[in-house]
Structure formats: C-alpha cells, structure tokens
N, C-alpha and C positions, 0 to 999 in steps of 0.2 A: 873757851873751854867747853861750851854747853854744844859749839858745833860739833867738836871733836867727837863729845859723847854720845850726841845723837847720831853720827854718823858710825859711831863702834856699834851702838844697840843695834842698828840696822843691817850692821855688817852680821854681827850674830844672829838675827831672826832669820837670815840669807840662808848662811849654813845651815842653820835649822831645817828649816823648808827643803832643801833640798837632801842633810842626812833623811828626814824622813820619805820623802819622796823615791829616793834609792832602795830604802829597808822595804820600802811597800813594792818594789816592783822584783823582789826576791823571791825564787821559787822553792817551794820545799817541795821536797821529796818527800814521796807520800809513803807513809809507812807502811811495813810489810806484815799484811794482817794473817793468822793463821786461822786457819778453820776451826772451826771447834772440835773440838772430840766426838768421834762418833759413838754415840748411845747405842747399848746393843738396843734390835729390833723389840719393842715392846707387844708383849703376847695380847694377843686378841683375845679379851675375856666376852665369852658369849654370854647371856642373862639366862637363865634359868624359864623357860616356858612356860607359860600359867596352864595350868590344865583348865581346856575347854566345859564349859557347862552348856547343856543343850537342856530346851526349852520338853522337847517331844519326850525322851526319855527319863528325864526325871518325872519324881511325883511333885505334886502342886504344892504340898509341905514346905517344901524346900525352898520355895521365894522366900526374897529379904521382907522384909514387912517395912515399908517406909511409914516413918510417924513425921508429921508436919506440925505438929500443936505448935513447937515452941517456935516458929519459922515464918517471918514476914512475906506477904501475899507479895510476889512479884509485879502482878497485872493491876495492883490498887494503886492510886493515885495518893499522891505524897500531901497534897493539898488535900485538904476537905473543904468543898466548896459548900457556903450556908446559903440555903434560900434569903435573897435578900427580904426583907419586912418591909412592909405597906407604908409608907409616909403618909404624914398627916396632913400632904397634901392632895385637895380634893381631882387634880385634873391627872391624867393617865400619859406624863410625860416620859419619854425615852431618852436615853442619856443623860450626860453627865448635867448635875448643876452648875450653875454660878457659884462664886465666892456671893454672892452678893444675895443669894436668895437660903444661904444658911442660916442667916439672924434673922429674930421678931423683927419684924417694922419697928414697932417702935422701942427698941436700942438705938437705930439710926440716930446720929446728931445730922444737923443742915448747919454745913461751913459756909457756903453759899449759894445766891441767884444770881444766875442773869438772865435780864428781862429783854428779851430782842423783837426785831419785830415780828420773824414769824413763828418762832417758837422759844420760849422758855426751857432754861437748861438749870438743874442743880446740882452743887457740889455737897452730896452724904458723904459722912464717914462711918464705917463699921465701929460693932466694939473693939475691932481689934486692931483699928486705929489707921485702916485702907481706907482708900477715897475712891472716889466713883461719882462721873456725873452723868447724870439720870434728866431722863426727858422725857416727855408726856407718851405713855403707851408700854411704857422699857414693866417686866418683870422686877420686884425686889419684894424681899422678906422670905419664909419659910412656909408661910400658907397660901402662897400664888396672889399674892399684891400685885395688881396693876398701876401704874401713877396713873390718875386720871386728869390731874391738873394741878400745874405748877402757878402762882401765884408770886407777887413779889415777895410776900413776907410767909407765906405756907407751901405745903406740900400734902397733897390730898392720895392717899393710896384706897384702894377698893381691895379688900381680903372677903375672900370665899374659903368659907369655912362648915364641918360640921356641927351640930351641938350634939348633943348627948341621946336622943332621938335618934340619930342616923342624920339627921335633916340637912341639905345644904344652904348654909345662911351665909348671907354678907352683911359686912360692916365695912363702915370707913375711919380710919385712923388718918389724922391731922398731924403732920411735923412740922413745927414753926422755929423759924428763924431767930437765934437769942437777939433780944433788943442789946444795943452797944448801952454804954454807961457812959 
C-alpha cells in the first residue's frame, strides 16, 4: 500500500510541475494603454522685473545700512586655541609626554627586579595601576627623573627641580622593593 501511495504523490507532483510549467510559458497580451488627456497648453506666466537701482544716479542716502552686531564672524576660528602653560618641568622638551612621566616618582610602587648581567631592568607601576619596565637612563616621574641606578632591592631616580628662588636643584628619591612576609 505505501508503494502505491508514493507512487500516486509522485504521479501528482508530475502534473504539477508540468501545469505550472505550461501557465509559465503563456503569453499575455499586452494591454491597450491610452494616452492621457491632453492638458490644454499651460500659459507662460512671466515674473514681474525688479526695477533696476544704479549706484551713479542715486544719492548715497539711499544704501541699505548693513548692521552685523548680532552676526557670527565667518573668518573666526571655531576652536580657541590657549597658549599652553609652562610645566614644572625644568628642561625645554618638545612633544608629547609619556604616560609614565605624568606622576611624582614617588607614587611609583616596584613590582619588580631583575638583576642580569649587563643591565638591570624594573617593573614600576603607576597610580593608575600601568606597568612599565624601566632601565638605567629611561625618563620617569613629572619633574624629569632620570633612573640612575637600579639595584636588586632599590631604585634610585635623580629629579631636577626648581625651589622657590628660581634655583635649579636636584634630589634623589629612593624606590624600594616591599620586603615579602
């Protein structure tokens, strides 16, 4: 019985396919379109002519007065650029800084050393929680810190700085490594 039926479905998917295939290849006749109505010719409306004004024969009275008070300068710049301000650091650097030399020295923490043989490397973190490993000579801090020497258990930076005088002074700030527990 399940032959029979699958062999009737398929008889009818047959005819299918082929009424469809027939209707598709059916041509219609295209229908018979009419023109549209012809609109009468639409009148040519001419604009009304501005009466001319000449500069020579009028009196000078008679210009428009333009007022600008309340009217944005075209040629002014949308930005206001401000003279940047002098940093309080002492050397006459060009360009951008580091992330690393926007904090005091000493906010820096030391995550760690390593001690090699030809140069010492340490890993600082900022306050804001970046890391950075710094080697004998690298720039760090806000007042032009130099590292001048890495140690197993410290870090020695040299800042140049003014006092209150005008005066250019340096100090050295010590960053030491927290002892483990």
């Amino acid at each position: 019985m399940k032959k029979n039926n699958n062999n009737f479905r398929i008889f009818i998917l047959l005819i299918a396919g082929l009424l469809s295939a027939w209707g598709c290849n059916k041509k219609e006749e295209p229908v018979a379109t009419t023109p549209p109505p012809q609109l009468e010719k639409a009148v040519k409306v001419t604009p009304p002519v501005q009466k001319q004004h000449s500069s020579v024969n009028g009196s000078a009275n008679s210009a428009p007065v333009l007022d600008f008070t309340g009217r944005k300068d075209p040629f002014k710049a949308f930005v206001v650029v401000k003279p940047q301000t002098e940093r309080k650091s002492t050397s006459a650097r060009t360009g951008e800084l580091l992330p690393i030399q926007s904090y005091e020295v000493a906010k820096f923490k030391i995550a760690g050393i390593i001690v090699g043989l030809k140069e010492n490397r340490a890993l600082v973190i900022d306050p804001s929680g970046k890391g950075y490993v710094v080697k004998t000579g690298m720039l760090i801090g806000d007042s032009d810190g130099r590292i001048k020497k890495i140690t197993a258990t410290t870090i020695e930076v040299l800042e140049n700085y003014r006092d209150d005088n005008g005066r250019t002074k340096s100090r050295t700030v010590k960053l030491t490594l927290p002892q483990k527990k």
